[in-house]
MIFILO-639612 format. One line per field, with one value per residue (C-alpha): residue number from 0; x, y negated, z negated. Coordinates in pm, whole numbers. Last residue first. Layout:
<pts>
num	[NUM, ...]
x	[X, ...]
y	[Y, ...]
z	[Z, ...]
</pts>
This chain:
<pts>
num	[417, 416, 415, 414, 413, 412, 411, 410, 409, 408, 407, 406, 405, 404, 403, 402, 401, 400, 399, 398, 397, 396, 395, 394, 393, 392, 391, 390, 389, 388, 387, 386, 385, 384, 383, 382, 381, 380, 379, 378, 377, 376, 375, 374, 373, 372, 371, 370, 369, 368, 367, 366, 365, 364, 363, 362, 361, 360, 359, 358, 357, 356, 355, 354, 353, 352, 351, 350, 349, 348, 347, 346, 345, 344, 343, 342, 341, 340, 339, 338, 337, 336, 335, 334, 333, 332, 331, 330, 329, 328, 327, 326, 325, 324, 323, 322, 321, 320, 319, 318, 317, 316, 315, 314, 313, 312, 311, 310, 309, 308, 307, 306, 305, 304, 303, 302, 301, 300, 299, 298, 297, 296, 295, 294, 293, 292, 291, 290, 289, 288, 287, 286, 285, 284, 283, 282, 281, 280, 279, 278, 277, 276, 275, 274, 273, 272, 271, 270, 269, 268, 267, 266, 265, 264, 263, 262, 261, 260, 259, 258, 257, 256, 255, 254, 253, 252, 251, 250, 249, 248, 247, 246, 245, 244, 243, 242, 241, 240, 239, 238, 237, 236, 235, 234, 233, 232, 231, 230, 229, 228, 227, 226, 225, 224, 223, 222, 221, 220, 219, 218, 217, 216, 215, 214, 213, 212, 211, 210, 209, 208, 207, 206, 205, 204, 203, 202, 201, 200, 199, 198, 197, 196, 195, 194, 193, 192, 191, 190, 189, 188, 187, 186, 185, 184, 183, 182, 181, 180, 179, 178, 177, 176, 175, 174, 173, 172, 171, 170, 169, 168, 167, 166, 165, 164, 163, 162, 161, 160, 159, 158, 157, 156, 155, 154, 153, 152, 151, 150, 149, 148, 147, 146, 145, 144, 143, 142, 141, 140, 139, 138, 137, 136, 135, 134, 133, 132, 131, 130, 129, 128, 127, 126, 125, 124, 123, 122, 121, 120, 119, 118, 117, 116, 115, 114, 113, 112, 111, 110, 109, 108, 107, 106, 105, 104, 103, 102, 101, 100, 99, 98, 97, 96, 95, 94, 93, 92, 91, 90, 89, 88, 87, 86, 85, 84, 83, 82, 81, 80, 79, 78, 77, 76, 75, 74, 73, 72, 71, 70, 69, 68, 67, 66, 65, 64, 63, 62, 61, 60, 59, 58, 57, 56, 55, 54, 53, 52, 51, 50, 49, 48, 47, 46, 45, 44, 43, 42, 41, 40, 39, 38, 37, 36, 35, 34, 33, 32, 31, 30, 29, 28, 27, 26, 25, 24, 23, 22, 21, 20, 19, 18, 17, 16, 15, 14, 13, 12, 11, 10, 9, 8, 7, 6, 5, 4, 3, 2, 1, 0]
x	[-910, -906, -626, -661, -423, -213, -69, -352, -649, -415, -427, -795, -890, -657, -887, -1243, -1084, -982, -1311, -1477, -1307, -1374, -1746, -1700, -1554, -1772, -2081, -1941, -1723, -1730, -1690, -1820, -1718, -1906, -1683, -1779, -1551, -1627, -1398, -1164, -1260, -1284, -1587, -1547, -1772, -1751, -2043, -2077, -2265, -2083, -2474, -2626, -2769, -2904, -3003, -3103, -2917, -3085, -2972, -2635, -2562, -2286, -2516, -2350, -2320, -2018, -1930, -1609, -1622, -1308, -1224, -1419, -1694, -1930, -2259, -2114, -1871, -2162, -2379, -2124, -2039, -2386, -2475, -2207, -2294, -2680, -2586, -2349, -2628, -2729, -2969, -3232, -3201, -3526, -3674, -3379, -3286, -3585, -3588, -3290, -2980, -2940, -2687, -2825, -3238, -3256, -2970, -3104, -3472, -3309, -3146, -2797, -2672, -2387, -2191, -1899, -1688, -1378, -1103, -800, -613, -867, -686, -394, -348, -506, -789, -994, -909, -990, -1303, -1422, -1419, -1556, -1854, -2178, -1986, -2291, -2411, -2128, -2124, -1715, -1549, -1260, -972, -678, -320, -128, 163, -116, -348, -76, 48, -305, -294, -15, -132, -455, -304, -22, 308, 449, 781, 669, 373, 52, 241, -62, 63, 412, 447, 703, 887, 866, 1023, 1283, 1357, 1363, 1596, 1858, 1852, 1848, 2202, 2413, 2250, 2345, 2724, 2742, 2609, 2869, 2914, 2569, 2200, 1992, 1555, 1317, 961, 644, 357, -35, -369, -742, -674, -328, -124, 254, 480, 826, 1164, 1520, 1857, 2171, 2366, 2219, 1880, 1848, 1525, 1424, 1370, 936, 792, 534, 429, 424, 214, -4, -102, -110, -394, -350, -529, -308, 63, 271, 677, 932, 1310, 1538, 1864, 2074, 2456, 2597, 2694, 2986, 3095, 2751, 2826, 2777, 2514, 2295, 2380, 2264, 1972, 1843, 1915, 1758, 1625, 1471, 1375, 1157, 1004, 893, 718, 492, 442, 287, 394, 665, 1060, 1235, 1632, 1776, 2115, 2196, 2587, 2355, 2189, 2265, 2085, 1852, 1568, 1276, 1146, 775, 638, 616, 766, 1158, 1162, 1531, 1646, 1755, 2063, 1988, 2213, 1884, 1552, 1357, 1041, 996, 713, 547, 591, 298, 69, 107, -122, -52, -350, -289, -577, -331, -19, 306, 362, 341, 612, 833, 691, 800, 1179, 1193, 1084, 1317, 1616, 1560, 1524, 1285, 1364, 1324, 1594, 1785, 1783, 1698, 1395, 1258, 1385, 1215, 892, 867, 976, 693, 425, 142, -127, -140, -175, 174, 246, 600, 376, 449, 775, 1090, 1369, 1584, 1975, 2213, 1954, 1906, 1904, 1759, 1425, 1344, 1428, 1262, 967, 905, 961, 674, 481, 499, 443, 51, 37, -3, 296, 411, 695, 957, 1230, 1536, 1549, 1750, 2049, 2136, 2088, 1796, 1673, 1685, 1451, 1223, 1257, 1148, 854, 722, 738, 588, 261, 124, -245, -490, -832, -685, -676, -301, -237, -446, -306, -4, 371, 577, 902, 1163, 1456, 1788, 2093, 2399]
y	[-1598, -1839, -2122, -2420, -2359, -2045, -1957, -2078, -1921, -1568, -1571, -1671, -1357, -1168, -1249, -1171, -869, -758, -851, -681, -346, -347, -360, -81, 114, 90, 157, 453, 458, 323, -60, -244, -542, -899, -1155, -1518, -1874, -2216, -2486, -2774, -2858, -2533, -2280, -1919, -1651, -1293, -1032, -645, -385, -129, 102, 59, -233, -187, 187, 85, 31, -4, 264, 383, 127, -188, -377, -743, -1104, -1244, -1639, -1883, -2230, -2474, -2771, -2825, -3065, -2783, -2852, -2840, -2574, -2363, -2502, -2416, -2073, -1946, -2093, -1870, -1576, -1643, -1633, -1391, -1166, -957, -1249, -1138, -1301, -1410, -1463, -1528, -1734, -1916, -2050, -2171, -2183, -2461, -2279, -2311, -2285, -2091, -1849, -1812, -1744, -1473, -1292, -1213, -1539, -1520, -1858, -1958, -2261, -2484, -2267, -2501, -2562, -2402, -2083, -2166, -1825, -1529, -1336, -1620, -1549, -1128, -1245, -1468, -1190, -961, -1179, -1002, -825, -774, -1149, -1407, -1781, -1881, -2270, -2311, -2609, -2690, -2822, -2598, -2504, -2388, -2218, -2041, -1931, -1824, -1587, -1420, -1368, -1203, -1001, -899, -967, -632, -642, -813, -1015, -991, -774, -713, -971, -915, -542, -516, -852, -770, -388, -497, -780, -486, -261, -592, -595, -287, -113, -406, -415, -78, -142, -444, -263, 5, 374, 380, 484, 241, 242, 103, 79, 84, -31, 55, -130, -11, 257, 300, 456, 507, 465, 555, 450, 627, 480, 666, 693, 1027, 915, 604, 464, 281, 460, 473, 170, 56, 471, 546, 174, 312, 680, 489, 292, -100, -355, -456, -433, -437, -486, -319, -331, -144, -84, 204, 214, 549, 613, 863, 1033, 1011, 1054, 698, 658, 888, 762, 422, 574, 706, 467, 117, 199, 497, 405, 133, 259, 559, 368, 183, 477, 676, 1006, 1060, 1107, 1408, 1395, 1724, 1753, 2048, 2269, 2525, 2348, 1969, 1776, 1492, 1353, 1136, 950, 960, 684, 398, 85, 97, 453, 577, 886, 1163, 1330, 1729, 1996, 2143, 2119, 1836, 1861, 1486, 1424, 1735, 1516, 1334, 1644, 1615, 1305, 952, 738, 504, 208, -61, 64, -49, 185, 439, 276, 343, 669, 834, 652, 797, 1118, 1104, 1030, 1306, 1585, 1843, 2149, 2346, 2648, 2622, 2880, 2632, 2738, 2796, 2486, 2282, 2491, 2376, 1982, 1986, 2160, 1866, 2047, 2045, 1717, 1498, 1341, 1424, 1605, 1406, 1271, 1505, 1400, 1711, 1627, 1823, 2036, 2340, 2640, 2379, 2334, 2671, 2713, 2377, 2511, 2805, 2678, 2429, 2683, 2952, 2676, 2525, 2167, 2145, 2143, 1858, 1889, 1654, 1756, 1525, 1216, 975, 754, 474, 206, 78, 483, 532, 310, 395, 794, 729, 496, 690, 1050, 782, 663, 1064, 961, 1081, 1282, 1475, 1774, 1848, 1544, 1565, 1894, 1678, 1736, 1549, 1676, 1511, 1644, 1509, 1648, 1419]
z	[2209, 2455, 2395, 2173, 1874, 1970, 1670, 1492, 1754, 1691, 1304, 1317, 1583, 1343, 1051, 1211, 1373, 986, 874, 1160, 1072, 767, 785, 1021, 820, 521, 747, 863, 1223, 1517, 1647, 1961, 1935, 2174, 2157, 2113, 2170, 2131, 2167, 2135, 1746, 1664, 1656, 1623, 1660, 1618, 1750, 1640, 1759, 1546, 1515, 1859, 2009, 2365, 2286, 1909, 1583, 1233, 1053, 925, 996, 1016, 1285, 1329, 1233, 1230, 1237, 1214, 1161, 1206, 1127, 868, 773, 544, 743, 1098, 1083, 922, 1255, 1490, 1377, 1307, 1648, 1844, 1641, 1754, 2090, 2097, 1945, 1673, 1524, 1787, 2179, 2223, 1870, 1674, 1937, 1910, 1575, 1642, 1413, 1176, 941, 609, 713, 1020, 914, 570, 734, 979, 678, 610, 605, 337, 323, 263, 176, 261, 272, 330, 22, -134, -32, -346, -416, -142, -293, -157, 210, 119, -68, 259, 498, 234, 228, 309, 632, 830, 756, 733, 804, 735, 668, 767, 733, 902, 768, 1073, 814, 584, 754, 916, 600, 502, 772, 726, 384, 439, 692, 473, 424, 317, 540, 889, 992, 1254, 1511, 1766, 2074, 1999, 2011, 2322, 2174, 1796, 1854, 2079, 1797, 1568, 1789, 1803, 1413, 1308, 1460, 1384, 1039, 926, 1085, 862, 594, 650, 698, 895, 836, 1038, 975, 1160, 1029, 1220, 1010, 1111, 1023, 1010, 836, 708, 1013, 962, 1303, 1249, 1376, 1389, 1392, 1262, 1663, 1730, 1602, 1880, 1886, 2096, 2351, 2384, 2170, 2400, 2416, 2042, 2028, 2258, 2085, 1724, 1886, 1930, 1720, 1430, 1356, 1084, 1156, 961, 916, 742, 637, 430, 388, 309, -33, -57, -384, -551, -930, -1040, -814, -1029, -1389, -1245, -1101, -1401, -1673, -1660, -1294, -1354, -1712, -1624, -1309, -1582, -1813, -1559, -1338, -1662, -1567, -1869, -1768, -1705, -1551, -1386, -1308, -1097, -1152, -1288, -1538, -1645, -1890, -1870, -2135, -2155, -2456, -2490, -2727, -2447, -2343, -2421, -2324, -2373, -2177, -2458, -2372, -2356, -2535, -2703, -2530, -2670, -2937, -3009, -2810, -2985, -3306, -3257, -3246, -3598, -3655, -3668, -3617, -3327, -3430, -3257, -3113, -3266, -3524, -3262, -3070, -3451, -3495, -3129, -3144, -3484, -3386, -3005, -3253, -3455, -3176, -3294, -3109, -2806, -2747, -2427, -2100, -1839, -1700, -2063, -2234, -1900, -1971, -2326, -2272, -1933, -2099, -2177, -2153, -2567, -2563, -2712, -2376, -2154, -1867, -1628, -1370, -1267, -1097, -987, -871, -681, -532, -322, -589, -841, -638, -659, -1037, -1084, -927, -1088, -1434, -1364, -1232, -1495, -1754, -1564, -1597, -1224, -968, -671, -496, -292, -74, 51, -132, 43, -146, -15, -284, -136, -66, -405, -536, -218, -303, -659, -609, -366, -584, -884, -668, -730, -655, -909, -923, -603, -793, -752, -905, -1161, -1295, -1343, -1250, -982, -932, -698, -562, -474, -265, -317]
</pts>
């Protein structure tokens, strides 16, 4: 079955929202295996809307469509879906009762007339029920396409895609083909390096094909089998993602949507270790993204933001005179930030960063991304000098995420150079 999806909002064509539903859609799908094949995006503008499911009704089976279901008077999906399609628009009594009795529901909701403009459906349309908002969608068939409309709101519309959507979709699809994937996120190598580590694997002629997806500062490559079977799906995945693991093994932090944060916290856990951090440059985000993790107190011991010389003399114990000599950009005052907060809190382990995130402040010997990690452990002390590029933002991210991985990599390792 060829499917389409819709997306319609002036705000999504603005950039003052990101279309999540188009995503949502094609990845519901795609676990049943089913692929969407084109997707499009319109304002709330009647011409276009009517334009584009003409166009996308000469090559589809099956149009989703998402927005402009409301009861504003931008709202022009109903009207321009009765136009494209040849129908008259009316008041459908189910969709008004449906409309009053969520209204009733809503706190300081004042009914007005405009709430019947939910209820104005094409005629010989089956409404799509909305068990969490006043808009009821509605599907009917033009043309030989089906085309389903449900509101914007992603949390409305998940619900009926799957309650009613979907189902009504795989009933009609004459041959599924068995979908599976596998992913693997990485951290550290350019997109370039990781296209040439993973060169022949895959294998499009026999269903298998891989991508590489860059989400600054990380990257996923998924690998995906299309076969008759799931057996024959998984046959094809399994031995290319093991490839996959053992050429990018030294940057693959986790698999699926583990993240960073989490990976890391696992390992805190299985190794029963604690940490303590001294941050300057960064001004805590290393120590949000831990505590953003549930239950980090198993093993996150405290924090502490240094970001002057005095703080670092007087919490962390470092010397007077390597602020002096060597200036609190250093290895050597990284290394002492990460001893002495490893000192004062009792942890295991104490890890430091202390850096030049700009836009000012950078010299010739120093420029802006001069950046130095630290960490102490019980066997050792290692520092790394970073030079990082980017806006301040970016670089601050950056040495949170090298912060974390150089933790991830010191736990698998436990007592090897980082």
């Amino acid at each position: 079955m060829r499917i389409s999806t819709l997306s319609i909002g002036e705000e999504l064509i603005c950039g003052q929202l990101t279309d999540t539903n188009a995503g949502t859609i094609a990845s519901r799908l795609l676990q049943e295996g089913v692929r969407v094949q084109r997707h499009l995006a319109v304002g709330d503008n009647e011409p276009d809307i009517i334009g584009a499911l003409a166009d996308l009704g000469r090559v589809s089976d099956a149009i989703i469509v998402t927005g402009g279901l409301g009861p504003t008077a931008d709202d022009l999906t109903s009207r321009a879906a009765a136009r494209a399609t040849g129908r008259r628009l009316v008041i459908n009594e189910e969709a008004r009762s449906h409309v009053r009795l969520m209204s009733s529901k809503l706190e300081n909701l004042i009914l007005c007339p405009l709430s019947d403009k939910q209820a104005m459906i094409p005629t010989k349309s089956a409404l799509i029920s909305n068990p969490t908002g006043t808009a009821c969608g509605f599907h009917l068939m033009h043309n030989g396409c089906f085309m389903f409309f449900m509101p914007g709101v992603p949390a409305e519309m998940t619900v009926m895609l799957h309650d009613t959507v979907i189902p009504f979709i795989l009933e009609r699809v004459v041959r599924k083909r068995a979908i599976r994937t596998a992913s693997l996120n990485l951290f550290g190598p350019c997109e370039a390096e990781v296209d040439e580590l993973l060169l022949g694997i895959a294998q499009p002629e026999k269903g298998l094909t891989l991508g590489i997806c860059v989400t600054f500062p990380w990257m996923k490559v998924t690998l995906r089998a299309e076969a008759d079977s799931g057996d024959a799906a998984n046959d094809l995945v399994a031995p290319a993602a093991r490839t996959v693991q053992e050429r990018l093994n030294e940057y693959c932090f986790s698999s699926g949507d583990i993240s960073m944060d989490e990976a890391v916290a696992e390992l805190f856990r299985e190794r029963c270790l604690t940490l303590s951090l001294a941050e300057s440059c960064t001004g805590g985000l290393i120590a949000k993204r831990i505590t953003d993790i549930p239950g980090s107190s198993q093993y996150f011991c405290e924090g502490v933001v240094t970001y002057s010389n005095n703080a670092k003399q007087r919490l962390l114990g470092v010397p007077e005179e390597v602020l002096n000599n060597c200036g609190a950009v250093s290895s050597e005052c990284a290394s002492a930030m990460a001893k002495g907060v490893r000192t004062v809190s009792g942890s295991d382990m104490g890890l430091s960063v202390t850096g030049i995130a700009g836009p000012e402040g950078g010299s010739d010997e120093k420029p802006v991304g001069t950046v130095f990690i630290s960490l102490a452990a019980p066997d050792g002390c290692w520092t790394k000098r970073f030079q990082f590029s980017g806006n301040r933002d970016e670089i601050r991210t950056l040495t949170a995420w090298t912060a974390l991985d150089w933790l991830r990599r010191y736990l698998l390792k436990r007592g090897q150079a980082v």
